[in-house]
gemmi code that builds the backbone of each chain (N, CA, C; Angstrom):
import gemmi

chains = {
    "A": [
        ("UNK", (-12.379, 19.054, -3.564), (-13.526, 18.794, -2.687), (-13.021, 18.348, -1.321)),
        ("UNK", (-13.678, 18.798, -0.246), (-13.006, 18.858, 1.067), (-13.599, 17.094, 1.531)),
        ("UNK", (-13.089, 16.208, 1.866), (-14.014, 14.938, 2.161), (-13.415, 14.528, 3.715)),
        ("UNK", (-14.411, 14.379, 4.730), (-13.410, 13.947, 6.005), (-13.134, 12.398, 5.984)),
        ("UNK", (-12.399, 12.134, 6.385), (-11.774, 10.610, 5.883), (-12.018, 9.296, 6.967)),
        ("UNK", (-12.744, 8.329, 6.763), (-12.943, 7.340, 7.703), (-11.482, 7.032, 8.515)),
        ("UNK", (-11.720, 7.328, 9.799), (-10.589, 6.530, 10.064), (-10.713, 5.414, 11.109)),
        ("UNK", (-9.528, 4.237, 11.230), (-9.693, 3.301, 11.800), (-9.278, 3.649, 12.942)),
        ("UNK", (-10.861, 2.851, 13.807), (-10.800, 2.628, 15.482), (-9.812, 1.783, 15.892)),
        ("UNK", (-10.153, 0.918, 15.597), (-9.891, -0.622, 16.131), (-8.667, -1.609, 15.658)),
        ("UNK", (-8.287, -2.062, 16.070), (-7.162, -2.810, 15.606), (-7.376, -4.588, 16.259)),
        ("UNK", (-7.586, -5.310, 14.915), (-7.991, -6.696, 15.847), (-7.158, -7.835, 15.134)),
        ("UNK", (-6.556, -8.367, 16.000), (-5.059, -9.443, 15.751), (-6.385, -10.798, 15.742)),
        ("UNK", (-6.426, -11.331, 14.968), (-7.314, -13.079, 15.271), (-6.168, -13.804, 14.929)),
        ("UNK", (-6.210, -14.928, 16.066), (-5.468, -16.387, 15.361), (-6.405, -17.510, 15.601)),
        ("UNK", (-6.292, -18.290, 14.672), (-7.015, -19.461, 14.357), (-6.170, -20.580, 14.393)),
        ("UNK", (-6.527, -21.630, 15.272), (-6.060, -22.508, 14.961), (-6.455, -23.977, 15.528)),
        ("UNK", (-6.545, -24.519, 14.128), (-7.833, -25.644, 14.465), (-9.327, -25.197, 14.728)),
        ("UNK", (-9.166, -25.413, 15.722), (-11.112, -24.888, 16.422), (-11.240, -24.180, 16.845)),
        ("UNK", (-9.492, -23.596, 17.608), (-9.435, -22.671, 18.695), (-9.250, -20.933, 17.932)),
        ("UNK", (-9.675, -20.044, 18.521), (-9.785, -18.552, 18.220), (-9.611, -17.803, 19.095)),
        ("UNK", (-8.509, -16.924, 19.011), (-8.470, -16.072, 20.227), (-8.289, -14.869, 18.989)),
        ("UNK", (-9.128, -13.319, 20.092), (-9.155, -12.153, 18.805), (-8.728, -11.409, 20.030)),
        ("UNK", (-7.692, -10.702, 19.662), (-7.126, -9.662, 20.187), (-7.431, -7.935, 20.019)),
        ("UNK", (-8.684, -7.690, 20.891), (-9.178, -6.246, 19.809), (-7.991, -4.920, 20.752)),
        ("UNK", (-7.410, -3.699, 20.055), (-6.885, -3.089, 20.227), (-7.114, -1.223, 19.577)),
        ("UNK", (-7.570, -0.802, 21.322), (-7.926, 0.562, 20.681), (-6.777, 1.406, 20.382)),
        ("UNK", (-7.409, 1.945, 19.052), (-5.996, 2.439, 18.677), (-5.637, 4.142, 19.498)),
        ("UNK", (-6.464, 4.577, 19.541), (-6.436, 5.952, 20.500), (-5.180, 5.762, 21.144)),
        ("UNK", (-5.022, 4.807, 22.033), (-4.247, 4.450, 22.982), (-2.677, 4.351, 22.409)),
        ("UNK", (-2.793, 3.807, 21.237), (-1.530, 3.733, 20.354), (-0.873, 5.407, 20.358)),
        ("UNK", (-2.034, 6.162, 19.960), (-1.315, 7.493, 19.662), (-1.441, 8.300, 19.930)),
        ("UNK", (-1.973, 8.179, 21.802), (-1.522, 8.714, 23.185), (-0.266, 8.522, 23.700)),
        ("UNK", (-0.099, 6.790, 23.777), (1.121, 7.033, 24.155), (2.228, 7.488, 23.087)),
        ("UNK", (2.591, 7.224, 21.769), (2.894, 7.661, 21.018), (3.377, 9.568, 21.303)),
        ("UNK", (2.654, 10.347, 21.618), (2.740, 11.202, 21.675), (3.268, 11.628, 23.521)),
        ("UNK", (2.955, 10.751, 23.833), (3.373, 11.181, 25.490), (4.720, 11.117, 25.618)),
        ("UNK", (5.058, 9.863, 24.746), (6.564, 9.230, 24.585), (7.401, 10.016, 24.145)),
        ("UNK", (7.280, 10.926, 22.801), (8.038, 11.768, 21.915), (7.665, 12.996, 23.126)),
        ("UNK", (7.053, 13.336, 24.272), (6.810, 14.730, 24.498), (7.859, 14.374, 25.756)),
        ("UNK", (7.904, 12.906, 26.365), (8.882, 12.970, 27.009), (10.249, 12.414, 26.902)),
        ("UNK", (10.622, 12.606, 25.276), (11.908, 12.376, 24.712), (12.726, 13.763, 24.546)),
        ("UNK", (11.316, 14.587, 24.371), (11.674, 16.116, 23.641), (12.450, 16.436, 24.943)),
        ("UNK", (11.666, 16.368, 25.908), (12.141, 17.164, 27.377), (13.252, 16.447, 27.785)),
        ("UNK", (13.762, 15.255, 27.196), (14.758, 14.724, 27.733), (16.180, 15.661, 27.412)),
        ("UNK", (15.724, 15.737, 25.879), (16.663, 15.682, 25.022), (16.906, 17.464, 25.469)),
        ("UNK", (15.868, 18.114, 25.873), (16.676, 19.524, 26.143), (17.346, 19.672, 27.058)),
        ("UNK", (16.595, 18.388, 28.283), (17.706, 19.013, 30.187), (19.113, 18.093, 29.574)),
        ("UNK", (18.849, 17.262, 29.134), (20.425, 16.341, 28.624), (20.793, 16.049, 27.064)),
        ("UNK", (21.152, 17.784, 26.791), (21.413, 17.944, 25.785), (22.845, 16.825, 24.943)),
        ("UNK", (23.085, 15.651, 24.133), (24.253, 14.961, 23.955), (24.487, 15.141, 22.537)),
        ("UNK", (25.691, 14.525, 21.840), (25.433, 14.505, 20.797), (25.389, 13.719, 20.009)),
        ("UNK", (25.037, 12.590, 20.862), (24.306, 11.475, 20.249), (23.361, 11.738, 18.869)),
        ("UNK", (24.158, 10.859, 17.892), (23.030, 11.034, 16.218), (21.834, 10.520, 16.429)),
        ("UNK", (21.522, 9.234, 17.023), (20.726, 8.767, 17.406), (19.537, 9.574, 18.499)),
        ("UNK", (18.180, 10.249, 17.859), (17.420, 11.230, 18.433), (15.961, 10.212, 18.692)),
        ("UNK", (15.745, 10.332, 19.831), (14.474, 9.080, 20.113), (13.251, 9.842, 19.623)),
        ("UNK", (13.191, 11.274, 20.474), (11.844, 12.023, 19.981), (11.615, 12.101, 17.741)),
        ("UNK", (12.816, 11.793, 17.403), (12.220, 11.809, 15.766), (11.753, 10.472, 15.798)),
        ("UNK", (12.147, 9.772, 16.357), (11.953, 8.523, 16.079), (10.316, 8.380, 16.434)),
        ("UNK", (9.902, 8.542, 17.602), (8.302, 8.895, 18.163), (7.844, 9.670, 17.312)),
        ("UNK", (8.399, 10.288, 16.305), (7.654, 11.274, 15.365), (7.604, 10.659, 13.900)),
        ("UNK", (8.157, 9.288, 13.902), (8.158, 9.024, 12.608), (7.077, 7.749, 12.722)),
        ("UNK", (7.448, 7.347, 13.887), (5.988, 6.233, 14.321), (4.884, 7.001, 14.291)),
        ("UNK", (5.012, 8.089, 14.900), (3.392, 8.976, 14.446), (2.516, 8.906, 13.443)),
        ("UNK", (3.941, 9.418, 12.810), (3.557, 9.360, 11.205), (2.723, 8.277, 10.822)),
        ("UNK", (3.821, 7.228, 10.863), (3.082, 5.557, 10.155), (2.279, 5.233, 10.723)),
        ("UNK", (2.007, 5.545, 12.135), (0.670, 5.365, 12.767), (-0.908, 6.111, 12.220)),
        ("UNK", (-0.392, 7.632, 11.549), (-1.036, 8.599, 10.732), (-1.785, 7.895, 9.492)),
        ("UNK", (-0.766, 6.955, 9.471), (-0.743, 6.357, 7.861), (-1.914, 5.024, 7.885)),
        ("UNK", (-1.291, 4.455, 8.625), (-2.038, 3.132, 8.910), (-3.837, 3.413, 9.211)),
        ("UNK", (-4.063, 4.729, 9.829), (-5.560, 4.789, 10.476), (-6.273, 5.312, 9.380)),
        ("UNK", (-5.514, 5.759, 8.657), (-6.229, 6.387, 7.280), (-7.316, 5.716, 6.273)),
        ("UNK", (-6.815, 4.715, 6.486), (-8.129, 3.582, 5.652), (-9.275, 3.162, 5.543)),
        ("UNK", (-9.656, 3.543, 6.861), (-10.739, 2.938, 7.499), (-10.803, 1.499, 7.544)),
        ("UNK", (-11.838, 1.003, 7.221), (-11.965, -0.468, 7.191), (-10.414, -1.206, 6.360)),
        ("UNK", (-9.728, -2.162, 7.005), (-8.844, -2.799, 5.881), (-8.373, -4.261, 6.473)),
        ("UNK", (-7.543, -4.709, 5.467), (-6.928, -6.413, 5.786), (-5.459, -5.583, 5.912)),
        ("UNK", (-4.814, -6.017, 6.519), (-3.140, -5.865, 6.862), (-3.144, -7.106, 6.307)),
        ("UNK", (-2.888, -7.955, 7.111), (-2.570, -9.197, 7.280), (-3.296, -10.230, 7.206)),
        ("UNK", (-3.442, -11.255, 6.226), (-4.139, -12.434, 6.373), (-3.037, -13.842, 5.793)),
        ("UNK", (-2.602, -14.723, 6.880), (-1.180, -15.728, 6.763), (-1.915, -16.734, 7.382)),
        ("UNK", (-1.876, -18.006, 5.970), (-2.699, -19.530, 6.257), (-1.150, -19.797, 6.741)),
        ("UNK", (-0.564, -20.511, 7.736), (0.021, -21.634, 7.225), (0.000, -22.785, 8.292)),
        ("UNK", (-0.211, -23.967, 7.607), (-1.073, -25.481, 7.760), (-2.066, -25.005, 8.543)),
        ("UNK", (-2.749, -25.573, 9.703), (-3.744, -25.333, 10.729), (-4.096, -24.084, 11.170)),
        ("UNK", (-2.961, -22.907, 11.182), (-3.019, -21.668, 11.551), (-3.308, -20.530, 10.776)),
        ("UNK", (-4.494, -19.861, 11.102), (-4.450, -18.368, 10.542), (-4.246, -16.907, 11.184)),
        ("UNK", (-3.602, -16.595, 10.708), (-3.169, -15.012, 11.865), (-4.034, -13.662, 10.800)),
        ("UNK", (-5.070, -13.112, 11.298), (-5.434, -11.992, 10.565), (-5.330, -10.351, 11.610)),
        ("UNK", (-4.876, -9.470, 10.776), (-4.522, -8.161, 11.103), (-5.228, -7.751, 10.547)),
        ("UNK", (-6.768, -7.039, 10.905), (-7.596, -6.040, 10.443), (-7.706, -4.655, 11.061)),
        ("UNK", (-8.027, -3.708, 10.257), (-8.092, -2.468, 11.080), (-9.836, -2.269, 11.005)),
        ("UNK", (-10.510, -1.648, 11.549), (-11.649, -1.101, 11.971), (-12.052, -0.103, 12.337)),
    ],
    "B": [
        ("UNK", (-20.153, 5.781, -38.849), (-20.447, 7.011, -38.938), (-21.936, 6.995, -36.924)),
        ("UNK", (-21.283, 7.547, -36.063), (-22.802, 6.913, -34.866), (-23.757, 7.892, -35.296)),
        ("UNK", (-25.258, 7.500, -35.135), (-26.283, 7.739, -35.040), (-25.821, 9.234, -34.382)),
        ("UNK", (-25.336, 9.418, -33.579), (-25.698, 10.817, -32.752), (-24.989, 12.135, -33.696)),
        ("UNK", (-23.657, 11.200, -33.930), (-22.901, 12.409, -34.891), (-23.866, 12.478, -36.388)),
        ("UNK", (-24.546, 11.516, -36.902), (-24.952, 11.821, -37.910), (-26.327, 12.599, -38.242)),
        ("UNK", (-26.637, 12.648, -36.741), (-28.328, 13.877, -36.096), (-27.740, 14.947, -35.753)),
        ("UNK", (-26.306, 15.194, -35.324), (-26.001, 16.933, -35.395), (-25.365, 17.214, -36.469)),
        ("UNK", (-24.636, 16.170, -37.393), (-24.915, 17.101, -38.829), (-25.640, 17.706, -39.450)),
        ("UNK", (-27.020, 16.682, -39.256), (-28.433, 17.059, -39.702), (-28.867, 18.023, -39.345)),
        ("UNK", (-28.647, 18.671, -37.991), (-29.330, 19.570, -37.302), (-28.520, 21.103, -38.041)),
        ("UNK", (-27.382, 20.658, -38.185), (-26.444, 21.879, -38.689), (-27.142, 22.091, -40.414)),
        ("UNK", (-26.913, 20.848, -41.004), (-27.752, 21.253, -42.319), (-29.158, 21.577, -42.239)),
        ("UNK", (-29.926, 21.696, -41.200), (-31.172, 21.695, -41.317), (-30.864, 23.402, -40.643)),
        ("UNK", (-30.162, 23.923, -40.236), (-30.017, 25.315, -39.696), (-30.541, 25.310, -38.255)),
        ("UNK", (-30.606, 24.337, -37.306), (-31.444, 24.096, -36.207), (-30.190, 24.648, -35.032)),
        ("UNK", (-29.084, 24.423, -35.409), (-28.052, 24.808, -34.785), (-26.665, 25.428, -35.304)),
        ("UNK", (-26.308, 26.629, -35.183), (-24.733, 26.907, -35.966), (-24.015, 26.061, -35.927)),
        ("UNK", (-22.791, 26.002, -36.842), (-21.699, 25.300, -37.087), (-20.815, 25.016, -36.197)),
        ("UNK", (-20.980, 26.091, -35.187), (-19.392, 26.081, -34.301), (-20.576, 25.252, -33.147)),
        ("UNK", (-21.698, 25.647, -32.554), (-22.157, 24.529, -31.468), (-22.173, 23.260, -32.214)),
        ("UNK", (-22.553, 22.764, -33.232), (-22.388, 21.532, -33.926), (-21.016, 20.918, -33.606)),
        ("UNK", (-19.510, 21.950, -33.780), (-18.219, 21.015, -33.671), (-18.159, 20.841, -32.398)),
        ("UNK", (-19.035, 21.945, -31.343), (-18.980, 21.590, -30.057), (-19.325, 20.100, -29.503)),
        ("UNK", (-20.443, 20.073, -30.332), (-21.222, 18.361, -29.897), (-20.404, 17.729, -30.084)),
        ("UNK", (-19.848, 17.599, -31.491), (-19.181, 16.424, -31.741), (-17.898, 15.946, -30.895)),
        ("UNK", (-17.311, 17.409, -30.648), (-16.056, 17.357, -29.863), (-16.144, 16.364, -28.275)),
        ("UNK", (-17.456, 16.854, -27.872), (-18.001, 16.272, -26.982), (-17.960, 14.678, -26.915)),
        ("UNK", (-18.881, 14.421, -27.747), (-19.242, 13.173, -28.158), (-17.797, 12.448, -28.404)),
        ("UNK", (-16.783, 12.861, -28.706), (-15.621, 12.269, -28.768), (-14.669, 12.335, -27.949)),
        ("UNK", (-14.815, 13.010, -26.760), (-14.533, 13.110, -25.780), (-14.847, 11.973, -24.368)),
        ("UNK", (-16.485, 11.460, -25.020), (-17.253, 10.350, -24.368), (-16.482, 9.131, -24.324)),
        ("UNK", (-16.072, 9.149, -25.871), (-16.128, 7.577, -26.714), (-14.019, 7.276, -25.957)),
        ("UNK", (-13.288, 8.619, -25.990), (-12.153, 8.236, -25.230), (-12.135, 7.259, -23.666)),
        ("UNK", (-11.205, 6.787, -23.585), (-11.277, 5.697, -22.559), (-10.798, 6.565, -21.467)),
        ("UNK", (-10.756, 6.783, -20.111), (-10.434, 7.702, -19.035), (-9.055, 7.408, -18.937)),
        ("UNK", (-8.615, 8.783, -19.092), (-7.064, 8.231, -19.473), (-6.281, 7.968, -17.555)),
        ("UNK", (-5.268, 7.086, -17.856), (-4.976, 6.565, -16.389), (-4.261, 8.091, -15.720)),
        ("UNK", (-4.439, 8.227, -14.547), (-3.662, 8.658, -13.648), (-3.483, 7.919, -12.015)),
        ("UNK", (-2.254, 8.403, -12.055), (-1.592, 7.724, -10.571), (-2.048, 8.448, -9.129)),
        ("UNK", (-3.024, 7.487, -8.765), (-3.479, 7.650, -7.540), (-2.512, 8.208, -6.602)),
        ("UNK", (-2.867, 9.390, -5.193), (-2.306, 9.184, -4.013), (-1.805, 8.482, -3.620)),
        ("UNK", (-0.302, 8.296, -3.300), (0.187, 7.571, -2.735), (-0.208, 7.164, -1.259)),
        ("UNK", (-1.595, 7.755, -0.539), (-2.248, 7.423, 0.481), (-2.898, 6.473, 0.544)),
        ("UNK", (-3.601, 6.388, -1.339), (-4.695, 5.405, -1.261), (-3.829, 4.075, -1.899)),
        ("UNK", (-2.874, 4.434, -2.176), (-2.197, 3.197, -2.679), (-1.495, 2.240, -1.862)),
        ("UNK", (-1.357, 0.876, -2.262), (-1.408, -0.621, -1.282), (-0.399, -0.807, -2.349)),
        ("UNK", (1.053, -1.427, -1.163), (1.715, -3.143, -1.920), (1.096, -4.059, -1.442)),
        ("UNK", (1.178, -4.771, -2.664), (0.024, -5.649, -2.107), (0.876, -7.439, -2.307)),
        ("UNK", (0.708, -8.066, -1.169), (1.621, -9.550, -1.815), (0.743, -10.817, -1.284)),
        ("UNK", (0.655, -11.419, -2.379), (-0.256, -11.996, -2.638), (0.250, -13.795, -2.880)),
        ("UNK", (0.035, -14.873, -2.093), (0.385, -16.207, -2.734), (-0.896, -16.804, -2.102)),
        ("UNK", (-0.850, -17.416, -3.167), (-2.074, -18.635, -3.127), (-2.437, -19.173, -4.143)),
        ("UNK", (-3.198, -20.697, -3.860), (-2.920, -21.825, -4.211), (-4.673, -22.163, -5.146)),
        ("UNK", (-4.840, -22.835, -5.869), (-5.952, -22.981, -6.296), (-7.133, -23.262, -5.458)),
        ("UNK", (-7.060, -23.782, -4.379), (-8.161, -23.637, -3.206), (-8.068, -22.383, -2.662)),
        ("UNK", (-7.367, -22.203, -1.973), (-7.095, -21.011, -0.859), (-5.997, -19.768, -1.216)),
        ("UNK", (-6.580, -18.601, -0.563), (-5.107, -17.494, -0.407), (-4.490, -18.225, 1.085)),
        ("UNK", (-3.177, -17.821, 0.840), (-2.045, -18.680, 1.634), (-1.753, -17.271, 2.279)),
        ("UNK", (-1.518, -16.433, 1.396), (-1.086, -15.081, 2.520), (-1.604, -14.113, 1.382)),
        ("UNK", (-2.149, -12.856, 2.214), (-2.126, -11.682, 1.858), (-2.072, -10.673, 2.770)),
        ("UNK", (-1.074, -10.004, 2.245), (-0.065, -8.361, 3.109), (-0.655, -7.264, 2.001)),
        ("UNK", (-1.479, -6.156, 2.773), (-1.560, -5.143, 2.205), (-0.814, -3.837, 3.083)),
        ("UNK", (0.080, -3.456, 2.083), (0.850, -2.339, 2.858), (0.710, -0.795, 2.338)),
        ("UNK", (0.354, 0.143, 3.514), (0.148, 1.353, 2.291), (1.173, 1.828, 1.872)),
        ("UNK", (1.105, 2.575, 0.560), (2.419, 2.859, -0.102), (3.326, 4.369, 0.602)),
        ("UNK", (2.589, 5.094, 1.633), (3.185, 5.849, 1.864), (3.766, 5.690, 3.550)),
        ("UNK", (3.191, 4.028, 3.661), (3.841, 3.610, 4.873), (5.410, 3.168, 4.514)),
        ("UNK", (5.502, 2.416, 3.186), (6.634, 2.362, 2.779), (7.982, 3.466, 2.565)),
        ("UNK", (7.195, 4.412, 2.605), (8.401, 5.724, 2.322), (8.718, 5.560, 3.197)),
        ("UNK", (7.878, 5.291, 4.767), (8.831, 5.696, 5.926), (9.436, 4.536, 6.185)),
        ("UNK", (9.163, 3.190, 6.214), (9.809, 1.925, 6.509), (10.947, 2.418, 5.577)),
        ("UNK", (11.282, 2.556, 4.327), (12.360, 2.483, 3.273), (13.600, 2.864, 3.717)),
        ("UNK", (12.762, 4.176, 4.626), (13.911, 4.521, 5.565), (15.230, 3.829, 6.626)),
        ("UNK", (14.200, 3.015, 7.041), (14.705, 2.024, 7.959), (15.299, 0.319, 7.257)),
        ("UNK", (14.824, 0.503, 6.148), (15.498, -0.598, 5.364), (17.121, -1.029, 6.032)),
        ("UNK", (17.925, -0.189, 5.956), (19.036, -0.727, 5.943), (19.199, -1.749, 7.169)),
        ("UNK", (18.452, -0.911, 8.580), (18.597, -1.560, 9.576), (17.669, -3.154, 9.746)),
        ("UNK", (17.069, -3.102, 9.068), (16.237, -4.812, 8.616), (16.702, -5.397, 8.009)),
        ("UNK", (17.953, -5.296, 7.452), (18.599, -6.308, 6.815), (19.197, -6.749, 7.665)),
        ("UNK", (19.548, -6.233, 8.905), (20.841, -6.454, 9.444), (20.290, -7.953, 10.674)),
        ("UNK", (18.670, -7.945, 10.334), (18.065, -9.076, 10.678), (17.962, -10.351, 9.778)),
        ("UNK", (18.572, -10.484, 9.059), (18.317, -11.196, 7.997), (19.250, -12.431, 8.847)),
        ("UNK", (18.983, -13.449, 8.285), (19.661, -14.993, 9.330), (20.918, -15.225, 8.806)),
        ("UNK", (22.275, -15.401, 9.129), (23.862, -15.228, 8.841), (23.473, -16.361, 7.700)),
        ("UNK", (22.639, -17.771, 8.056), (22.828, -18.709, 6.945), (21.721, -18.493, 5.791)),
        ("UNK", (20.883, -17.366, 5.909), (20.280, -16.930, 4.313), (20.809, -15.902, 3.870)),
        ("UNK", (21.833, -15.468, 4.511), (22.746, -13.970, 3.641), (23.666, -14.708, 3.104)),
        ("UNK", (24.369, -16.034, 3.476), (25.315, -16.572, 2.961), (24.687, -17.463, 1.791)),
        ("UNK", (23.379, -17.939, 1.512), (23.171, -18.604, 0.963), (22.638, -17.599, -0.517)),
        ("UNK", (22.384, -16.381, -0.530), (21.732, -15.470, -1.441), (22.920, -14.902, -1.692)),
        ("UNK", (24.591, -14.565, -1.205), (25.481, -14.817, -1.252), (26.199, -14.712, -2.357)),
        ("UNK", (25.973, -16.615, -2.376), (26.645, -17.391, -3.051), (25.944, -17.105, -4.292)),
        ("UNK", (24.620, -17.390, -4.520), (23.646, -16.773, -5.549), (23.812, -15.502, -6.338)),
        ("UNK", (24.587, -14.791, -5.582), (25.192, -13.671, -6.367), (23.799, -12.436, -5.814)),
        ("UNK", (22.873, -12.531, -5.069), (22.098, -11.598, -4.591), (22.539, -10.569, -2.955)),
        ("UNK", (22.822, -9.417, -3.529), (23.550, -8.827, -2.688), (22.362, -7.642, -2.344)),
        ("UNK", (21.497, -7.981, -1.079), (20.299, -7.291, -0.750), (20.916, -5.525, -0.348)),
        ("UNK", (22.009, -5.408, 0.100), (22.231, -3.899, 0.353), (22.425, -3.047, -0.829)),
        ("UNK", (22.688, -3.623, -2.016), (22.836, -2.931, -3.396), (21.165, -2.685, -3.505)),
        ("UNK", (20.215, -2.891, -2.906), (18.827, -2.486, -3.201), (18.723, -1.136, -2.815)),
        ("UNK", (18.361, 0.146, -3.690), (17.759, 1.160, -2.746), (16.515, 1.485, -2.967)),
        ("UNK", (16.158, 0.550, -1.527), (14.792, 0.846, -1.243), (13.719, 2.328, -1.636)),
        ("UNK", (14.614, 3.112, -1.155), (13.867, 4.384, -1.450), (13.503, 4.714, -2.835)),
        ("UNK", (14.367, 4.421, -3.628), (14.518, 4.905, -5.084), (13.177, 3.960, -5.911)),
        ("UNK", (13.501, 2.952, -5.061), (12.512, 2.142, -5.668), (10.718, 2.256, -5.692)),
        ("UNK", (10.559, 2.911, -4.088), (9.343, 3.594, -3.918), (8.841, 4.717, -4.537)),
        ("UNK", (9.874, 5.415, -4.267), (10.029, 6.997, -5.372), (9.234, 6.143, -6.860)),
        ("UNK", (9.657, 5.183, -7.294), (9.731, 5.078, -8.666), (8.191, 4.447, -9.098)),
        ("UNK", (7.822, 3.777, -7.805), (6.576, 3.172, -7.507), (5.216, 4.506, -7.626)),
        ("UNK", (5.992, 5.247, -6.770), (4.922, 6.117, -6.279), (4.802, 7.716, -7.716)),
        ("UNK", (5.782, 7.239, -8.340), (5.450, 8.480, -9.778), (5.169, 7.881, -10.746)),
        ("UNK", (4.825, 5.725, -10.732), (3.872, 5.528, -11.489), (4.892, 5.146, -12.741)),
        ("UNK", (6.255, 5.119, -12.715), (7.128, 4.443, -13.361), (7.260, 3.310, -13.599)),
        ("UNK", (6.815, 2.774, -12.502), (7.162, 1.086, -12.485), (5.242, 0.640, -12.795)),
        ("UNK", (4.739, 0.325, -13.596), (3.423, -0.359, -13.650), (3.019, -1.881, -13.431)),
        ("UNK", (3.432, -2.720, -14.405), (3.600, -3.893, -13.949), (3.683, -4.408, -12.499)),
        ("UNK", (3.838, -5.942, -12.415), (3.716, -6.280, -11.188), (4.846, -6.536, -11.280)),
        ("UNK", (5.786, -5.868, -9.488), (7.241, -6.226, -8.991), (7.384, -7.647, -9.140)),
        ("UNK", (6.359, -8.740, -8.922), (6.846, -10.030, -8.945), (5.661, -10.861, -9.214)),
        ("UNK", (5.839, -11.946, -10.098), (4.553, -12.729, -10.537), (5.170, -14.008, -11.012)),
        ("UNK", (5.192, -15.459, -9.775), (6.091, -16.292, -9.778), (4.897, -17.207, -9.507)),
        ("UNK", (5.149, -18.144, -10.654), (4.399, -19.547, -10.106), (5.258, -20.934, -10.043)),
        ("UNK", (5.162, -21.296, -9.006), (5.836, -22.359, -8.320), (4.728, -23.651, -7.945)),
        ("UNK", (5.582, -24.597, -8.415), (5.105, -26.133, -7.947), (5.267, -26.518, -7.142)),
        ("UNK", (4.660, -26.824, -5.981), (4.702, -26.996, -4.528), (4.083, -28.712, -4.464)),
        ("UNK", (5.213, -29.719, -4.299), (4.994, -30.611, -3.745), (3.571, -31.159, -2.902)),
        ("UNK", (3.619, -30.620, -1.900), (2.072, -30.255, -0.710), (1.049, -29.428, -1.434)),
        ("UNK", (0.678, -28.701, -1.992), (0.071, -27.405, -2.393), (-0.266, -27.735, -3.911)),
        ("UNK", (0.446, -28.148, -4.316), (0.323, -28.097, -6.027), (0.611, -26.721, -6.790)),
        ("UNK", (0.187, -26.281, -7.408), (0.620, -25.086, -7.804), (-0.026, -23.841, -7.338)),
        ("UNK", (0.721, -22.788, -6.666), (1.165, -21.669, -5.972), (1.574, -20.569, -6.791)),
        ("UNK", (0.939, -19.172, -6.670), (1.163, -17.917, -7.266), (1.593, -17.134, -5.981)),
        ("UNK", (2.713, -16.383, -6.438), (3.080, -15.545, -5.580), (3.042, -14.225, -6.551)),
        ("UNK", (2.231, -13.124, -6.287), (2.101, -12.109, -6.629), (2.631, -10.920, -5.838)),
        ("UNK", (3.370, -9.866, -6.313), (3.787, -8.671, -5.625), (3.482, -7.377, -6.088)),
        ("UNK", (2.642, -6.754, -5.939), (2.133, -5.521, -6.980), (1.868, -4.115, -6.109)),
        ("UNK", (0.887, -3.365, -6.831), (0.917, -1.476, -6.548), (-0.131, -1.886, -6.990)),
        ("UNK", (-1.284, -0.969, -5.720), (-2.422, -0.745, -7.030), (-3.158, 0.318, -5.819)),
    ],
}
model = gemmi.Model(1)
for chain_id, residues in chains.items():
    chain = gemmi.Chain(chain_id)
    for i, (resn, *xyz) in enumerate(residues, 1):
        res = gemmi.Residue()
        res.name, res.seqid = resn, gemmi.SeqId(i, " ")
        for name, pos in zip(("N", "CA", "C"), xyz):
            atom = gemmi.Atom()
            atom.name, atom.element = name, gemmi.Element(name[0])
            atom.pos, atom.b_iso = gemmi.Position(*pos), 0.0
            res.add_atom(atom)
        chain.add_residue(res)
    model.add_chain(chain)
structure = gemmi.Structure()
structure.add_model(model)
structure.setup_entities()
């Protein structure tokens, strides 16, 4: 069965601590624009200055893709939720 | 003997239905009463999941997807190499030698549903806290 898959907008960092709250919201679009701008200008690097360096940056932009692929897939989720004493740090996707 | 199987016998002795749709029902009907046998989810939809907390509160929870791990596993080796000179020396001495881990093999083993149980299920007495579960699982 063909199903299209929620995926996550939003990316929102909260820390808590004590009384105080700061929420960090983060569009993810932006993640995997540049993401892709980055690997398109690794590719072009890597052809005018061909080396033979093992170390290849554009796979590397292609493997963050990926996990970036991975991560939006969920739709709604908790990454991260860390008490410790006064402080809470939560990583939700949206 | 259930009520249902013992009304399509009836129906078969009563001639209301042939013999072979009769073993059909039943086959059916026993097909119901089986429990859904497990299979191993997508490794898309699947979470490590690590879990500690304390009889009031969760203290931490990390949900990681499992096919984010294939690609981190990758990079394992180079995250060790963050590890602090005085907790490599101290795990060490302990006889825990974190580069003998292969990460990958271990996901592989996760993700074909080999490993079921939970990777880790530790309860600790915490001075401050009182008693503390640290859970590490697949699900």
């Amino acid at each position: 069965m063909l199903t299209k898959e929620k995926k996550s907008r939003l990316l929102l960092i909260r820390i808590r601590h004590r009384r105080m709250s700061l929420t960090i919201p983060v569009a993810l679009y932006i993640f995997e624009d540049l993401l892709r701008s980055f690997r398109e200008l690794f590719l072009l690097g890597e052809k005018v200055f061909p080396g033979k360096n093992k170390f290849i940056p554009s796979a590397v932009m292609e493997l963050s893709l990926y996990a970036y692929q991975e991560l939006i897939r969920h739709g709604r989720w908790e990454m991260v939720n860390i008490e410790v004493e006064k402080t809470r740090v939560l990583i939700e996707f949206y | 003997m259930s009520e249902e199987k013992r009304r399509i016998l009836e129906m078969i002795q009563e001639g209301k239905i042939t013999a072979s749709e009769g073993m059909g029902l039943l086959t059916a009907l026993d097909e119901e009463a089986l429990p859904p046998m497990r299979t191993s989810a997508s490794p898309h939809k699947r979470f490590l999941r690590v879990k500690v907390y304390t009889d009031k509160a969760v203290k931490v929870n990390v949900n990681i997807p499992l096919a984010l791990m294939k690609v981190a596993s990758k990079f394992a080796g180079i995250g060790l190499k963050y590890i602090p000179d005085d907790a490599r020396r101290e795990m060490e001495k302990k006889g825990i030698d974190l580069t003998q881990i292969d990460v990958e093999e271990l996901v592989s083993a996760i993700e074909q549903g080999l490993i079921e149980e939970k990777l880790l299920d530790v309860d600790v007495d915490d001075p401050k806290e009182g008693k503390v579960r640290v859970e590490v699982y697949v699900d």
